[in-house]
Every structure is written in C-alpha cells, then in structure tokens.
N, CA, C and O atoms as a DFTB+ gen file, in Angstrom:
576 C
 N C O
     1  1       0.844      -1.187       0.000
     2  2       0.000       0.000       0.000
     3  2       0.888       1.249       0.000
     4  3       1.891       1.223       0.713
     5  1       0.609       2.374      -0.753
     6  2       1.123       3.428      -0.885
     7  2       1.129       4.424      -0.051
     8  3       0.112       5.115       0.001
     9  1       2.401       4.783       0.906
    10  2       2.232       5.783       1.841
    11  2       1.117       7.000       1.228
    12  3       1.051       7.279       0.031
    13  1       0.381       7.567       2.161
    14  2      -0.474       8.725       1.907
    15  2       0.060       9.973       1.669
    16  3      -0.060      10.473       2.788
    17  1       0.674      10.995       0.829
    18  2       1.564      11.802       0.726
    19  2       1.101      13.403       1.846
    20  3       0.071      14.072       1.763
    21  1       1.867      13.534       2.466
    22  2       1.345      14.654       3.347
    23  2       0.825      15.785       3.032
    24  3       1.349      16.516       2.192
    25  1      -0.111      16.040       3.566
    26  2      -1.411      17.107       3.574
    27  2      -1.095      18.294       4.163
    28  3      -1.030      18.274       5.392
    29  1      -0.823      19.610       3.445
    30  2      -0.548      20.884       3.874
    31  2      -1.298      21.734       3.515
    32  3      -1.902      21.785       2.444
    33  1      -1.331      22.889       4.878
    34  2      -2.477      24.429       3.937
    35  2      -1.127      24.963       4.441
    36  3      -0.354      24.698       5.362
    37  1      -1.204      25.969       3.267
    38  2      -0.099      26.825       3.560
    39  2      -0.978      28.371       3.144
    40  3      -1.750      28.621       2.218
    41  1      -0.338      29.419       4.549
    42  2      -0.738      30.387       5.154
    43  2      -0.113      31.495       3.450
    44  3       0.859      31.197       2.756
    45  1      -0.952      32.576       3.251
    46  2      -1.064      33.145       2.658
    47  2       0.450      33.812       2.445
    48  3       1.005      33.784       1.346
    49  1       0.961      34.323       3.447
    50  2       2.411      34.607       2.851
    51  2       3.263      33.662       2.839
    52  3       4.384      34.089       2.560
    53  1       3.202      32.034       3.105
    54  2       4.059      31.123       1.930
    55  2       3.793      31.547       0.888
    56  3       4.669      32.271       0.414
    57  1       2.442      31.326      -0.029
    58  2       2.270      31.728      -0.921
    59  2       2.942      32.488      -2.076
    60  3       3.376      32.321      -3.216
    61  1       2.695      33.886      -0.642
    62  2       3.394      35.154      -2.265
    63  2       4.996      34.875      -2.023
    64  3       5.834      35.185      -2.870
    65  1       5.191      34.510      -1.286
    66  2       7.273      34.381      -0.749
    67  2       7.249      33.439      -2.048
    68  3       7.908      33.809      -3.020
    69  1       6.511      32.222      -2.117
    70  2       6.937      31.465      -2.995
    71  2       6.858      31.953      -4.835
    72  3       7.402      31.415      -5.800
    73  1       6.067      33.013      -4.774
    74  2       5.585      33.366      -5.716
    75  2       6.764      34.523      -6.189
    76  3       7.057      34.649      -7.378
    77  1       7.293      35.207      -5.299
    78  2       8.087      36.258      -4.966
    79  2       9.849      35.607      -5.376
    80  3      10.850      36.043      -5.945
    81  1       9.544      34.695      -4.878
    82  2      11.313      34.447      -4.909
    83  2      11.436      32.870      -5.030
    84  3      11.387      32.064      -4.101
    85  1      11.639      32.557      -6.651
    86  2      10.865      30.966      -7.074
    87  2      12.606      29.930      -6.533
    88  3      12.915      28.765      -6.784
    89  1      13.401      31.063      -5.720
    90  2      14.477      29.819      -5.117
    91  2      14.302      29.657      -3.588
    92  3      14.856      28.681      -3.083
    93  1      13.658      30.422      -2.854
    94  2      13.904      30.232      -1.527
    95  2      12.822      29.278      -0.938
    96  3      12.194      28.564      -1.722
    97  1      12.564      29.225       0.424
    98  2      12.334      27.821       1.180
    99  2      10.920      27.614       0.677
   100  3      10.831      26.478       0.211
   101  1       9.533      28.432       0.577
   102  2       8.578      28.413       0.738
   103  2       8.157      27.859      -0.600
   104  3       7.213      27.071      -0.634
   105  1       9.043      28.354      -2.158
   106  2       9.017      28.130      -3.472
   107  2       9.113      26.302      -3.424
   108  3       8.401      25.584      -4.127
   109  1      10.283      25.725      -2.312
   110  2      10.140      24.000      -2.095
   111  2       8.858      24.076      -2.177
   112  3       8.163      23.718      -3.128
   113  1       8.495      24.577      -1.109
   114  2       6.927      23.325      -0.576
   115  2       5.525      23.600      -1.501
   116  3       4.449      23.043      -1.283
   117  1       5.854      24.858      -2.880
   118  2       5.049      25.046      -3.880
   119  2       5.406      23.998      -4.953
   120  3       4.596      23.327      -5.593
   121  1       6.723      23.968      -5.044
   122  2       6.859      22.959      -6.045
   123  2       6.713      21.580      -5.681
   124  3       6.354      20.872      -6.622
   125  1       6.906      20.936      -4.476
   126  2       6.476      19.638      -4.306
   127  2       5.307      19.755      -4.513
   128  3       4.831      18.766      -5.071
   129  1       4.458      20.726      -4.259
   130  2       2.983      20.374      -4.538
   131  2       2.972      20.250      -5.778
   132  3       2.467      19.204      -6.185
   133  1       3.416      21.072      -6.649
   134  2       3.269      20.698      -8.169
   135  2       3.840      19.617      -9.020
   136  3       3.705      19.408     -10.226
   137  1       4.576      18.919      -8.011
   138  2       5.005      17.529      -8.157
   139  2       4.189      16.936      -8.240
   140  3       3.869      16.267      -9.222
   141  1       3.425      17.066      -6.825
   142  2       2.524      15.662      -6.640
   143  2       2.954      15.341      -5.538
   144  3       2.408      14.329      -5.100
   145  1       3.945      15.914      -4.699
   146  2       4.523      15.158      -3.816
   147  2       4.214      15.278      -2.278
   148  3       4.484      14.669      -1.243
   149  1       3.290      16.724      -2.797
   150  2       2.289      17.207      -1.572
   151  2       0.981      17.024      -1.752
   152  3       0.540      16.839      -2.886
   153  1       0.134      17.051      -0.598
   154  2      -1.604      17.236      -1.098
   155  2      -1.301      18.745      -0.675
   156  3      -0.431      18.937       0.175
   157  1      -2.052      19.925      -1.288
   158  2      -2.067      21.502      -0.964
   159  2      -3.558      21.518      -0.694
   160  3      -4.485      21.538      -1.503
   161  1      -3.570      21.507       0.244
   162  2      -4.948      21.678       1.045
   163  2      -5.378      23.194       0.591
   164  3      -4.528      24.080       0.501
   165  1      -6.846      23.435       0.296
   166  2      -7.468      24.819       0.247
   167  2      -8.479      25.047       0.350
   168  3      -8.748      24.962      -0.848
   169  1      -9.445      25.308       0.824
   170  2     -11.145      26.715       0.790
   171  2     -11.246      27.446       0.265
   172  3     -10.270      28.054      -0.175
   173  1     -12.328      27.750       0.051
   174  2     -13.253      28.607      -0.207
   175  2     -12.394      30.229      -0.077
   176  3     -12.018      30.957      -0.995
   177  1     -12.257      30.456       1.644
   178  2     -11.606      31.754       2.098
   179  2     -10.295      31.311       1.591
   180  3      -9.956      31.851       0.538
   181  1      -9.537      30.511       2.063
   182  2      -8.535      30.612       1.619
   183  2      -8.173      31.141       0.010
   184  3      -7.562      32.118      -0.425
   185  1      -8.618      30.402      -0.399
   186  2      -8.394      30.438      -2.352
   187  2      -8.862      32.575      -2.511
   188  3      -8.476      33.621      -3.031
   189  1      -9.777      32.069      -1.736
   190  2     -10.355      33.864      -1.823
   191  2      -8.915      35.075      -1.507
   192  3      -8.392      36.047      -2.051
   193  1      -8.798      34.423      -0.553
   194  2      -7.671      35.810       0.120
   195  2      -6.219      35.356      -0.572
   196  3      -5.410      36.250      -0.821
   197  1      -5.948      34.219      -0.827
   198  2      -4.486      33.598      -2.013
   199  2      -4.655      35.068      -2.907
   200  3      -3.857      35.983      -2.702
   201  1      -5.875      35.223      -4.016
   202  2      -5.823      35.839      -4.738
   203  2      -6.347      37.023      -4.749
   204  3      -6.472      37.559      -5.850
   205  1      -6.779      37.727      -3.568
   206  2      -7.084      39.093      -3.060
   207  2      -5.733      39.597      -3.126
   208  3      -5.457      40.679      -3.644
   209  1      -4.478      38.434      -2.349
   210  2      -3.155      39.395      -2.361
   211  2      -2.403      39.127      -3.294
   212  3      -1.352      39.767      -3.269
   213  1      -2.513      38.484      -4.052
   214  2      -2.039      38.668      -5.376
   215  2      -2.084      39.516      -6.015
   216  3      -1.031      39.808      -6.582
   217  1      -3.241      40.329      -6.266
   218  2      -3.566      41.323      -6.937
   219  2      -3.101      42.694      -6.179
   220  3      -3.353      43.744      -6.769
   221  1      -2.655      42.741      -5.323
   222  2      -2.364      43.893      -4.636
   223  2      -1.169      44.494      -5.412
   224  3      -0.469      43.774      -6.123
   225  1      -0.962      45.696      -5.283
   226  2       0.057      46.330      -6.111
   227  2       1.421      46.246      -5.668
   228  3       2.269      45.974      -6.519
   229  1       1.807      46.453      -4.365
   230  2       2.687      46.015      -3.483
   231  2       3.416      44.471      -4.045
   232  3       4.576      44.217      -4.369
   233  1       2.485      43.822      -4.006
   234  2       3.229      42.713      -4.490
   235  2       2.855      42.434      -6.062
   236  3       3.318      41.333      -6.360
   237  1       2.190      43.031      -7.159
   238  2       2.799      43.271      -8.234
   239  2       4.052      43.669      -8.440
   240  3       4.797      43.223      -9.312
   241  1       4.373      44.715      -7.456
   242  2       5.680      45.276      -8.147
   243  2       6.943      44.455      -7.852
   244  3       8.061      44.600      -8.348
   245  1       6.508      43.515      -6.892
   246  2       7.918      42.171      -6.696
   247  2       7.813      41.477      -8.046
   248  3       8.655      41.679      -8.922
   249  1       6.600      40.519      -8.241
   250  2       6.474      40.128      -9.217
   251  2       5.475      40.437      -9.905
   252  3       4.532      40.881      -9.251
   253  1       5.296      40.340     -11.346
   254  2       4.402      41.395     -12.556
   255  2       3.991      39.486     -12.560
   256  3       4.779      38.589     -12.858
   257  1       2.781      39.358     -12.203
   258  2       1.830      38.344     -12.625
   259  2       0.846      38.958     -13.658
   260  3      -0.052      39.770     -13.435
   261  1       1.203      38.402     -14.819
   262  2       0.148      39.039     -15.853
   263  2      -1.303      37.999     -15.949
   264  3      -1.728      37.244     -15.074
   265  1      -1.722      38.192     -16.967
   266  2      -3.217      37.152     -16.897
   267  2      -2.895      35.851     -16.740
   268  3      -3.428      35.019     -16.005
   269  1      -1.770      35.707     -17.658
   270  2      -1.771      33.975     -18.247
   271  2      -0.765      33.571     -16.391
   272  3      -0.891      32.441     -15.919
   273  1      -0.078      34.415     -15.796
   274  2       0.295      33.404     -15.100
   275  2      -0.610      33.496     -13.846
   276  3      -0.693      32.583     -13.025
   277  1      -1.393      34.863     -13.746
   278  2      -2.655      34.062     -12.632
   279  2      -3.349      33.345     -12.983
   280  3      -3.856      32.650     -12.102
   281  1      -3.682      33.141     -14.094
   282  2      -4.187      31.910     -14.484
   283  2      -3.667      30.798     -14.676
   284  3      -4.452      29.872     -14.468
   285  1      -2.669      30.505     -14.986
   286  2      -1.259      29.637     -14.658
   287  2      -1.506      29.006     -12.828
   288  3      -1.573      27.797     -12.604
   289  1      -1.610      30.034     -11.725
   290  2      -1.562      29.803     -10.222
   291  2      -2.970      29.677     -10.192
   292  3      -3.250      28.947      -9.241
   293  1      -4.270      30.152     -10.958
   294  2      -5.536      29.916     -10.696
   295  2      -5.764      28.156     -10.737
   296  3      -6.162      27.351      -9.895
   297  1      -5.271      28.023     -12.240
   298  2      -5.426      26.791     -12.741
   299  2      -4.615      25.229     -11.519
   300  3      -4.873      24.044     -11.306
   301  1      -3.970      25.876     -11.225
   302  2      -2.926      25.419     -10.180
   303  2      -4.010      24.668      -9.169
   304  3      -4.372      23.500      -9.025
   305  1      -4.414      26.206      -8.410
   306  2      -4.742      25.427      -6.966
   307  2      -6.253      25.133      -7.406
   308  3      -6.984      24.870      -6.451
   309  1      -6.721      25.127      -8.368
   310  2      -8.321      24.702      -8.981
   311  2      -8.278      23.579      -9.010
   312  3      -9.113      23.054      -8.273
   313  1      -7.474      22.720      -9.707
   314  2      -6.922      21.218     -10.593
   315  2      -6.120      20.485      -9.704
   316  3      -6.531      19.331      -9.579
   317  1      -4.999      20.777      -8.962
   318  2      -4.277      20.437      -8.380
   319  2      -4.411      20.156      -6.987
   320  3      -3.812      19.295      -6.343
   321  1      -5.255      20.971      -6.597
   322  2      -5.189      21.259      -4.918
   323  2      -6.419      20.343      -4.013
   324  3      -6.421      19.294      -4.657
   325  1      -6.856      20.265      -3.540
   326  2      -7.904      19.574      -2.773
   327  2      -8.526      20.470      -1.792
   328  3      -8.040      20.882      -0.738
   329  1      -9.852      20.741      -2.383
   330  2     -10.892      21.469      -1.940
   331  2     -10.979      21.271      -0.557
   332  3     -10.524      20.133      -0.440
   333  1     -11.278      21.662       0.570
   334  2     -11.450      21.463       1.774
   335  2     -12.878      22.095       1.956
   336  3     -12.936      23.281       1.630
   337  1     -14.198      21.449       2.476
   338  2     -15.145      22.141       2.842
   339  2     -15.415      22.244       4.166
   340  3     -15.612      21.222       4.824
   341  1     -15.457      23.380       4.684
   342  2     -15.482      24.323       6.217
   343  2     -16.925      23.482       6.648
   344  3     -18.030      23.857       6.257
   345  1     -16.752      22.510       7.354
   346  2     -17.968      22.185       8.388
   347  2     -17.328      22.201       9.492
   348  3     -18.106      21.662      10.279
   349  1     -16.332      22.499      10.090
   350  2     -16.186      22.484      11.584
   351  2     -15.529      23.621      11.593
   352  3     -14.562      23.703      10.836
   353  1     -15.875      24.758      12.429
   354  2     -15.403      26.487      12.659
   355  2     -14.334      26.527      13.707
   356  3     -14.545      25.926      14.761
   357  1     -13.478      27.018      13.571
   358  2     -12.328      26.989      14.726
   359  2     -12.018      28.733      14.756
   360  3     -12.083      29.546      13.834
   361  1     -11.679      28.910      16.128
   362  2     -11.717      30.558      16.379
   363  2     -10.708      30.001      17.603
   364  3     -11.000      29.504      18.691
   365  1      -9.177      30.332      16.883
   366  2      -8.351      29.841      18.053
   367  2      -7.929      31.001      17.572
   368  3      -8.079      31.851      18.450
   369  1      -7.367      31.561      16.377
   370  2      -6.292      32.897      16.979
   371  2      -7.015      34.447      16.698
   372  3      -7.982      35.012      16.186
   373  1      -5.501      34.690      17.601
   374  2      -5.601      36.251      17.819
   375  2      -6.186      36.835      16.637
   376  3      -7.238      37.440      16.842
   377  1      -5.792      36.806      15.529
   378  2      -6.707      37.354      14.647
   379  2      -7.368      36.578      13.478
   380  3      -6.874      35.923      12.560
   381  1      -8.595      36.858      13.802
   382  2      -9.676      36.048      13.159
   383  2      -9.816      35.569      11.887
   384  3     -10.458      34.566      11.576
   385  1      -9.060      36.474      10.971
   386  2      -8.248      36.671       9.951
   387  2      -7.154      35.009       9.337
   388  3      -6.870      34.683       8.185
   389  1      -6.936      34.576      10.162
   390  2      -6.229      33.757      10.274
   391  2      -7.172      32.055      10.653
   392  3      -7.093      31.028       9.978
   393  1      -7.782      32.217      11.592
   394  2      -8.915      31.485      11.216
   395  2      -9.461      30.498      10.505
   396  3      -9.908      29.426      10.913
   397  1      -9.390      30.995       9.215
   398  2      -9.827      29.929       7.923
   399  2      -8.127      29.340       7.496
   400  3      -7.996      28.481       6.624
   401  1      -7.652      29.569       7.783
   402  2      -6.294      28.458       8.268
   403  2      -6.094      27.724       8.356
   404  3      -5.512      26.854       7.707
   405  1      -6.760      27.887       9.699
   406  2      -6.965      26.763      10.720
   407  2      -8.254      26.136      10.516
   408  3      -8.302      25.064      11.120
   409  1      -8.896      26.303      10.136
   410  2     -10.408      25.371       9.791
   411  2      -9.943      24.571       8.341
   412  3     -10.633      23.588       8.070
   413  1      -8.946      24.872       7.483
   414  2      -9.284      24.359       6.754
   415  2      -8.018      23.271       7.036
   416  3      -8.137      22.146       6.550
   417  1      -6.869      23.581       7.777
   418  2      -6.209      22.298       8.543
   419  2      -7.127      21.785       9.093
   420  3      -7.681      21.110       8.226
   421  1      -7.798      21.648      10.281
   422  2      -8.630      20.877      10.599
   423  2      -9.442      20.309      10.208
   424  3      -9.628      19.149      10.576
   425  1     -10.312      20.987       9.218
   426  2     -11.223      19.967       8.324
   427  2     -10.645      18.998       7.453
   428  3     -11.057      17.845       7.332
   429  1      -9.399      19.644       6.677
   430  2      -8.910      18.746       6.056
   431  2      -8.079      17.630       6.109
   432  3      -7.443      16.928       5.322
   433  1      -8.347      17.719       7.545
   434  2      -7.000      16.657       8.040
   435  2      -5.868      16.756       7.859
   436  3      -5.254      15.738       7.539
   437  1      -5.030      18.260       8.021
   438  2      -3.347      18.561       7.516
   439  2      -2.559      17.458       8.265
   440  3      -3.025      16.905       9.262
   441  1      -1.754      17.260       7.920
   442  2      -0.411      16.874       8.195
   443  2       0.046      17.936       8.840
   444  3       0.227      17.643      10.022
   445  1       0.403      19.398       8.525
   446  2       1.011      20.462       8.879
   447  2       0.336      21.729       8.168
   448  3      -0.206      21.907       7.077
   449  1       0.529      22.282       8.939
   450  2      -0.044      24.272       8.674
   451  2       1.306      24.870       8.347
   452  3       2.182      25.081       9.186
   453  1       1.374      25.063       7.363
   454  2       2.485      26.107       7.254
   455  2       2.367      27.823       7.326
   456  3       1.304      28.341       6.984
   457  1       3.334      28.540       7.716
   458  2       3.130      29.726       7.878
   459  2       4.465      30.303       8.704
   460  3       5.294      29.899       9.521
   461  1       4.063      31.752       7.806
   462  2       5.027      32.638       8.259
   463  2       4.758      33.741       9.217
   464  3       5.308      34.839       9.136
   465  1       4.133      33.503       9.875
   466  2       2.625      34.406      10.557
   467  2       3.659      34.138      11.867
   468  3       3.154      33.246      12.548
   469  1       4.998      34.627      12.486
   470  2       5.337      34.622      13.670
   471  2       4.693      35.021      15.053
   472  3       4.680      34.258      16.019
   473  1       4.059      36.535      15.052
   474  2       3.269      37.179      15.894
   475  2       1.657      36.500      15.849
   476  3       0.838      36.896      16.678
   477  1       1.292      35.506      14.873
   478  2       0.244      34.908      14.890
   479  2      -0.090      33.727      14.993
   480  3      -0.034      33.114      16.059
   481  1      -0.650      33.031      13.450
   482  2       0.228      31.299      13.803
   483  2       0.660      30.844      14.216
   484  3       0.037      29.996      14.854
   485  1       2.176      30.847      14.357
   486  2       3.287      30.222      14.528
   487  2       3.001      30.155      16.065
   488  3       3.289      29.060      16.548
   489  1       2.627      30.843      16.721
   490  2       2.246      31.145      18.126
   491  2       1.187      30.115      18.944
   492  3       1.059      29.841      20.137
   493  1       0.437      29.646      17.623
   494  2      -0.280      28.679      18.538
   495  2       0.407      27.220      18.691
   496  3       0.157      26.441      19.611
   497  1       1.237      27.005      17.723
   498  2       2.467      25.998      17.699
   499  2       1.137      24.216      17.015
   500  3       1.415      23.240      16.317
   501  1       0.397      24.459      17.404
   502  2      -0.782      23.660      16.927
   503  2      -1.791      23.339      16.507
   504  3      -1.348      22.386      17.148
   505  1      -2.811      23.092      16.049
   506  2      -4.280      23.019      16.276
   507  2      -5.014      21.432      16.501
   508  3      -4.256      20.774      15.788
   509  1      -5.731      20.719      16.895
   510  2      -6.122      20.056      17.286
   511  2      -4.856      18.533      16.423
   512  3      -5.154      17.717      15.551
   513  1      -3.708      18.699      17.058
   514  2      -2.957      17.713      16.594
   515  2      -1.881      18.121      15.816
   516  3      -0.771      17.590      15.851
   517  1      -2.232      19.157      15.040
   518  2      -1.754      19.246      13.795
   519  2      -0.846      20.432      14.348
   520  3      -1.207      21.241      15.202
   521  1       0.755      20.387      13.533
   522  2       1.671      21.081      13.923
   523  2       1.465      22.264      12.605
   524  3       1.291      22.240      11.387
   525  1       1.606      23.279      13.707
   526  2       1.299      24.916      12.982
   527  2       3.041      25.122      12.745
   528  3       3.565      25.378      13.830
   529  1       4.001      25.074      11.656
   530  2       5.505      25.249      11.112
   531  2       6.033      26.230      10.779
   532  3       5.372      27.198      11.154
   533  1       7.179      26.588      10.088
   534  2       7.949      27.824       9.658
   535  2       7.982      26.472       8.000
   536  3       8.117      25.264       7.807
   537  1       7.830      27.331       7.466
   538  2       8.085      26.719       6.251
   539  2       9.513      26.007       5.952
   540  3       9.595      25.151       5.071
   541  1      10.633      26.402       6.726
   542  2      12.181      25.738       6.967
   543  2      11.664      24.695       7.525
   544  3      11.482      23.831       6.667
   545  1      11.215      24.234       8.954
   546  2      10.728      23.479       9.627
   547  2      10.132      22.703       8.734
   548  3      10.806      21.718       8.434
   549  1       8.635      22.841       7.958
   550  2       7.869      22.258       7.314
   551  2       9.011      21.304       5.774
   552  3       8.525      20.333       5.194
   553  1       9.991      21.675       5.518
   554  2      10.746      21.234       4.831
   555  2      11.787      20.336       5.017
   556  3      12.294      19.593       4.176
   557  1      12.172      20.517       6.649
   558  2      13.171      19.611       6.768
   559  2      12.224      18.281       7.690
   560  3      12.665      17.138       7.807
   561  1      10.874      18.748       8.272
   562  2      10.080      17.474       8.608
   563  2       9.945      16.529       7.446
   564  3       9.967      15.304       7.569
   565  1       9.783      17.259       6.160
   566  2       9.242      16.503       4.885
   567  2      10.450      15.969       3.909
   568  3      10.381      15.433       2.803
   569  1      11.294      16.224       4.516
   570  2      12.943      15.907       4.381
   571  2      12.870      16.158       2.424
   572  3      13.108      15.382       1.498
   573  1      12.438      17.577       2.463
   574  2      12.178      17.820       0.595
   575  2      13.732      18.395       0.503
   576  3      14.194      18.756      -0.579
C-alpha cells in the first residue's frame, strides 16, 4: 500500500514568498505540490484571500503576474489542490483573519499548517494535533 503523501495548507504569505522568490524555502513546498509530492490543502476563504493578495500592487511590483500566469496559479490550486469544505469552525487565533487556516487544517485533516505568521500562527504551535511550522521546519520534517 502506498504511503499517503502529506497534507498541507499553507498560510497566505508562503504563498506570495513562494511566488516572490521561485528559489527560496517556501518556493520547495510550492513545487512539491506541483510535483505531486504534496496534497495543498485549500477553501473557499482561503483560495479567496491567495488571490485578493495577489492582486495587490505592493506585491505586483515584486512580481508582474500578468493574466496567463494568474491563471497559470488559478489553474494550479483549482486542478491540483484539494478542496477542503469548512464544516467544523475553529476561532483559536488572535486574529480572526487567520482562522480559515486553521479550519481548513482541521477539516482537512493537515499533516502540517504552514506559515510565516510569527506574531500569529506560529504562536499557537498547533491546532487540534496538527503542527502549525515555519516553512524551513515544514521542509526539513518533509525531508524535501
């Protein structure tokens, strides 16, 4: 039987870091997903706010995502990713904001939460089992 490949949501600024700078740590745990070598856990909110900050100008001006490659990252976490649907609500952190995070680790059964959220996330160190990481951390657990 085939090990189950580990299950990650990763917190909105993995995301643009990975998106931002396609060599450093967070760009790993995007491309194993596009391996195959991750499940990339996502929602509803999540997928929502991925591409709320995408579009922000601030981080246009790191990287110039034109149509074809948000649609390139649309197509991505649409096809690729595994839908998570929010039936169990979790209101563990400081900001609420953060939240659908954590509901969608928990619903989805993560393996690990990734995030760069020090003053937030990273702070709760858990959620019902599931280890809340630094994306370094989340890389050398997954020995990528």
């Amino acid at each position: 039987m085939a090990k189950e490949k580990p299950r990650l949501v990763l917190d909105t600024n993995i995301i643009i870091s990975a998106v931002i700078s396609v060599e450093g740590v967070p760009a790993q745990l995007l491309r194993a997903c596009l391996k195959n070598r991750l499940t990339l856990l996502v929602s509803d909110p999540v997928l929502q706010e991925y591409f709320q900050v995408l579009s922000y100008p601030k981080i246009q001006k790191y990287k110039k995502l034109d149509a074809s490659g948000l649609q390139g990252l649309s197509s991505f976490f649409l096809t690729q990713a595994e839908r998570v649907e929010i039936l169990e609500k979790v209101k563990k952190s400081a900001d609420p904001d953060d939240d659908k995070f954590l509901e969608t680790a928990v619903n989805g059964k993560a393996t690990l939460l990734v995030s760069g959220d020090i003053p937030g996330l990273l702070t709760l160190k858990e959620i019902d089992g599931i280890p809340i990481v630094s994306a370094k951390e989340a890389v050398e657990r997954l020995s990528l």
